[in-house]
C-alpha positions as CSV (number, residue, x, y, z in Angstrom):
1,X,63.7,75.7,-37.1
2,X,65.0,74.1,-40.0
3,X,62.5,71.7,-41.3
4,X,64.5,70.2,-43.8
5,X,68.1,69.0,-42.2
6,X,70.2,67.0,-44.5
7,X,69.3,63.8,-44.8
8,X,71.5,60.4,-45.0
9,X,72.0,58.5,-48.8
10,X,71.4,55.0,-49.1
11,X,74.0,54.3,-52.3
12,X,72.5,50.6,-52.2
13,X,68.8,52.1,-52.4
14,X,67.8,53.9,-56.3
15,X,65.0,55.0,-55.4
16,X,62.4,55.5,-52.6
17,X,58.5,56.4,-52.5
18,X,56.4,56.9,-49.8
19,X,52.5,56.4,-49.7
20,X,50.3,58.3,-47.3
21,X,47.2,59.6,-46.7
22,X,45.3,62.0,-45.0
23,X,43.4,59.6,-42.4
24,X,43.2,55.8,-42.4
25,X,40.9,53.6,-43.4
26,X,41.3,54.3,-47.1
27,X,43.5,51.5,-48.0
28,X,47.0,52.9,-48.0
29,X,48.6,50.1,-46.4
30,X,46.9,48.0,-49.7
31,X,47.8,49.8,-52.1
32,X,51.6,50.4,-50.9
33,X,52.1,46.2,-50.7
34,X,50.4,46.5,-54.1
35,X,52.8,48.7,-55.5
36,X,55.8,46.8,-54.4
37,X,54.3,42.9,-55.5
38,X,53.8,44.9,-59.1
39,X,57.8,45.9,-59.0
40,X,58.8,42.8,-57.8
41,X,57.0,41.1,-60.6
42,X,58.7,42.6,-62.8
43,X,62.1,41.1,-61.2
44,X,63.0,44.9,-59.9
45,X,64.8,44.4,-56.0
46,X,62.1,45.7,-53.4
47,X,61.8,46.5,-50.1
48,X,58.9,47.5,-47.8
49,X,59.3,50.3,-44.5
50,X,56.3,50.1,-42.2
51,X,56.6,53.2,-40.9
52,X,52.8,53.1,-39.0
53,X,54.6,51.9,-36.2
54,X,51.2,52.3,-33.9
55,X,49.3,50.2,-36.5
56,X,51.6,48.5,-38.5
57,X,50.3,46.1,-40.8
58,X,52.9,44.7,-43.7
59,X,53.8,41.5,-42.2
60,X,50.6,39.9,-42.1
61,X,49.7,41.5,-46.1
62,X,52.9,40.4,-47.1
63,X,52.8,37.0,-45.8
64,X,55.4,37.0,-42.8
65,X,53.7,38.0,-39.6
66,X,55.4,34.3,-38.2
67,X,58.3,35.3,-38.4
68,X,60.5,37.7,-36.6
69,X,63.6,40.1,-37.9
70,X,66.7,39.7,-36.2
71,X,69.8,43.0,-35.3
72,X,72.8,42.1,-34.6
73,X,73.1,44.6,-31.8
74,X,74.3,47.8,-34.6
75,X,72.5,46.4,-38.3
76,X,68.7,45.8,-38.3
77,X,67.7,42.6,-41.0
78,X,65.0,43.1,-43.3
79,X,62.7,40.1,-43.7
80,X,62.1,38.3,-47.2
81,X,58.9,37.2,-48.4
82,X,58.2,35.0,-51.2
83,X,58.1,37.0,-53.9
84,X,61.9,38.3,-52.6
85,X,60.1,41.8,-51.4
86,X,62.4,42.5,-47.8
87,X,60.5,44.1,-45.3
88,X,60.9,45.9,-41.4
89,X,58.1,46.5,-39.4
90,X,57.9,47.3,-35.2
91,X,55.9,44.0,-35.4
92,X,58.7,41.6,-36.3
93,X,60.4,42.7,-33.3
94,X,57.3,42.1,-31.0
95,X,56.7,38.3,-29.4
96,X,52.9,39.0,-30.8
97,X,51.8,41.0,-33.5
98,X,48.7,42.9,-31.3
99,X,51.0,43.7,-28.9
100,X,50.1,47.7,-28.7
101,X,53.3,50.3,-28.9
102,X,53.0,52.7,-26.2
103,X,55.6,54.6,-27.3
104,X,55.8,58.8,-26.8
105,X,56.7,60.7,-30.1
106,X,60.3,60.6,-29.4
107,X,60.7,56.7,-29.3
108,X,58.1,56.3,-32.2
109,X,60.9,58.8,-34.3
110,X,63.6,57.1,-33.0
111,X,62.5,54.0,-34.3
112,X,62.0,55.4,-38.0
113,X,65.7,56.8,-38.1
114,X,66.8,53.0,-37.0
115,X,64.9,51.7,-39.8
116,X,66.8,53.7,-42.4
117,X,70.0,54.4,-40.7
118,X,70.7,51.3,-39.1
119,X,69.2,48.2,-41.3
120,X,71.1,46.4,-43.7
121,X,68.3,46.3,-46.4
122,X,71.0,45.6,-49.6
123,X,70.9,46.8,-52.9
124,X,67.2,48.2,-53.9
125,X,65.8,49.5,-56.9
126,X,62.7,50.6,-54.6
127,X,62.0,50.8,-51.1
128,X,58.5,51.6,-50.4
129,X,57.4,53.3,-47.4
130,X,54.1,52.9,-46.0
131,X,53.2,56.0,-43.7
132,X,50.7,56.4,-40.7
133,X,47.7,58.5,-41.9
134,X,48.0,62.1,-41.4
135,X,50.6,64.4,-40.4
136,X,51.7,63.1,-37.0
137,X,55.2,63.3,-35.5
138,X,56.0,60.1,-36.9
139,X,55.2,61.0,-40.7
140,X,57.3,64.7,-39.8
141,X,60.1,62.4,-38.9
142,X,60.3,60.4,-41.8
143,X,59.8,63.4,-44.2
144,X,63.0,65.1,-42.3
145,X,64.9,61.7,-42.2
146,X,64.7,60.0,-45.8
147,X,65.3,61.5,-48.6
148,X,62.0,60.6,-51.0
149,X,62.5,60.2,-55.0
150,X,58.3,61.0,-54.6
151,X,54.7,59.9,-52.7
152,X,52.4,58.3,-54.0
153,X,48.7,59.7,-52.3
154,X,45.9,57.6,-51.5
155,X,42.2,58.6,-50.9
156,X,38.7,57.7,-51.7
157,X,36.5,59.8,-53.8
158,X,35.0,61.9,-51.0
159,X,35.2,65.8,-50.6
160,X,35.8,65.9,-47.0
161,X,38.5,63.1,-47.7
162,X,40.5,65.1,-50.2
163,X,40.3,68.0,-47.6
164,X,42.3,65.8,-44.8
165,X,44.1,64.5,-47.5
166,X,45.1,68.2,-49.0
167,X,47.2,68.7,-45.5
168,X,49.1,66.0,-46.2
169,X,50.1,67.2,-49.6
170,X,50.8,70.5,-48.0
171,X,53.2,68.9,-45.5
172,X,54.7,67.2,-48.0
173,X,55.4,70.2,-50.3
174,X,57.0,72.2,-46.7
175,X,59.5,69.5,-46.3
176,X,60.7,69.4,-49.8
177,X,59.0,65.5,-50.7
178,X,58.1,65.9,-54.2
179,X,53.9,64.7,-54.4
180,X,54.1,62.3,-57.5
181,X,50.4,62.0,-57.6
182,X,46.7,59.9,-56.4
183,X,45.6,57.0,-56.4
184,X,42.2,57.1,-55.9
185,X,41.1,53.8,-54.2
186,X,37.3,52.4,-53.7
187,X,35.2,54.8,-56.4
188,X,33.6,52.0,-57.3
189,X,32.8,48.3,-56.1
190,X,33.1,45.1,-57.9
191,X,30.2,42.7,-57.1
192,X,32.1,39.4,-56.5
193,X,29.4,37.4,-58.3
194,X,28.3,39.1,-61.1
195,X,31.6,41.3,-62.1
196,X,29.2,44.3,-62.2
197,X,30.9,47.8,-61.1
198,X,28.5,50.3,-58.6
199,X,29.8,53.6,-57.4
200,X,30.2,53.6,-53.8
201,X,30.7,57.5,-54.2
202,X,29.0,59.6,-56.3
203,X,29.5,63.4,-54.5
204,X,30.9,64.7,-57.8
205,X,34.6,64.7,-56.8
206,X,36.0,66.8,-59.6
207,X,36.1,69.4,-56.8
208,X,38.1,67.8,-54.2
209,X,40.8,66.5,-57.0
210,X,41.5,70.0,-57.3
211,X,41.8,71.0,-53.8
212,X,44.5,68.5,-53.8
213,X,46.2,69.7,-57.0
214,X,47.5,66.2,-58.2
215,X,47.3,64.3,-60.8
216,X,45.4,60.6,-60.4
217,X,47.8,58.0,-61.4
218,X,45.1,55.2,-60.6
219,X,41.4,54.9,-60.2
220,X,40.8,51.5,-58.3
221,X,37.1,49.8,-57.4
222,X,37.0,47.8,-54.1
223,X,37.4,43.8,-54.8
224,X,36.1,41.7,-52.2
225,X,39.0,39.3,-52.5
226,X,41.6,41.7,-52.0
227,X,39.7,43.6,-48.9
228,X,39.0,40.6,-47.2
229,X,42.2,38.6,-48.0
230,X,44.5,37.8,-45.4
231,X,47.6,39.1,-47.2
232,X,48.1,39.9,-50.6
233,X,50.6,37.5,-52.0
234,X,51.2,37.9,-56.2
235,X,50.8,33.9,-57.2
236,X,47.0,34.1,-54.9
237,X,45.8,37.5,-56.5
238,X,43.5,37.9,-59.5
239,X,44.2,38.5,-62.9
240,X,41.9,42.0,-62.4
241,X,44.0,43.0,-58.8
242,X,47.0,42.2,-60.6
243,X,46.3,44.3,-63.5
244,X,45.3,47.0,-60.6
245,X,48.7,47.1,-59.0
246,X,50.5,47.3,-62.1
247,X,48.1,50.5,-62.8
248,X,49.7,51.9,-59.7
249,X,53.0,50.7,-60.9
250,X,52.9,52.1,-64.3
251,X,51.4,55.9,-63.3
252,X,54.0,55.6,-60.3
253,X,57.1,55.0,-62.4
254,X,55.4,57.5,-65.3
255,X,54.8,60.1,-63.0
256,X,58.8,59.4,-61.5
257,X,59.8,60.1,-65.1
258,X,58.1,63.4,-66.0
259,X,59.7,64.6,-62.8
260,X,63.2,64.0,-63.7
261,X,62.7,65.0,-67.1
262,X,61.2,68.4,-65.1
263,X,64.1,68.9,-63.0
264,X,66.8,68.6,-65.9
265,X,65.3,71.4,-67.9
């Protein structure tokens, strides 16, 4: 079996990076709309893939979870947010946003190849994908369908995290998707009234950062007003989460860079 088929170019697309993790719960879905406001501050085109099409959850953290995207029975449309960031999820196409998706594993791939075969989603300097956790069909079909400039990795600072997360890399490294680096989310908390940082962890992680063999492109503490905030628009976040995206911005794009200067040698 051939796990890496050839995939289908986007010419309108420069570049496209998925985040994952090992298992949920560990703020991926944050950190991917994150990463996208940060680029499209910075006036670069962006797009958003929800490709946890079980869980989905970029509509409501980008602010759109009213409306609903529209095909025009062989193009899938993207929806636009305020800050211009165009996004498909499964739940712009249901009437409700907790209606479940029963789907088997070949509907749920089906659905990932008509997201980035059949949508219209323009010209992009980044589309961000933000995967399921773990190394289901549905993250196998997206590794064998688009082709990835890199992924960005998210976990918390626990050892039996980076193990679940390590399988992930590993996937990633079968199929060919170059692993750009960590972001390593929650180490710390921020009390919201006196601006004081506590670890939340402190299992000396030094050891699981080398199980998974990347290098940490951000370090982020948990902010009570971006956990509990109902999406995660640029003009309502904080000059301290906004300096946090562009962290993941920055080591993203640096991280982009050493590997193309890598592969020309």
């Amino acid at each position: 079996m051939d796990l890496v088929p050839e995939k289908k170019i986007n010419p309108k697309i420069k570049r496209v990076i998925g985040v994952v993790s090992g298992k949920g719960g560990v703020g991926k879905s944050t950190v991917a709309v994150l990463l996208a406001q940060s680029l499209a501050a910075r006036e670069l085109r962006v797009g958003m893939l929800d490709a946890d099409i079980t869980g989905p959850s970029l509509p409501r953290l980008l602010g759109v979870d009213s409306f609903r995207a529209e095909s025009d029975g062989s193009k899938l449309f993207p929806i636009v947010n305020e800050e211009g960031i165009r996004v498909l999820s499964i739940n712009l196409f249901n009437e409700r946003e907790d209606e479940p998706v029963i789907w088997r594993g070949p509907l749920l791939g089906k659905a990932i190849e008509q997201f980035w075969n059949d949508s219209d989603w323009g010209d992009l300097d980044y589309l961000i994908v933000d995967f399921p956790p773990g190394t289901s069909d549905i993250a196998l079909t997206a590794l064998q369908t688009i082709p990835f400039s890199g992924l960005v990795v998210v976990g918390t600072p626990q050892d039996y995290v980076s193990m679940i997360v390590s399988k992930s890399v590993k996937m990633a490294a079968m199929l060919k998707a170059p692993a750009l680096g960590m972001v390593e989310n929650m180490r710390t908390m921020v009390c919201p009234h006196c601006g004081k940082e506590t670890k939340l962890f402190d299992d000396g992680n030094e050891g699981g950062r080398a199980r998974i063999g990347l290098p940490v492109l951000a370090e982020l503490p948990w902010r009570k007003e971006v956990a509990q905030a109902r999406s995660l628009r640029w003009s309502s976040l904080s000059a301290e989460a906004k300096k946090d995206a562009d962290t993941i911005a920055s080591g993203m794009e640096l991280a982009l860079a050493s590997l193309k200067s890598a592969s020309a040698r």
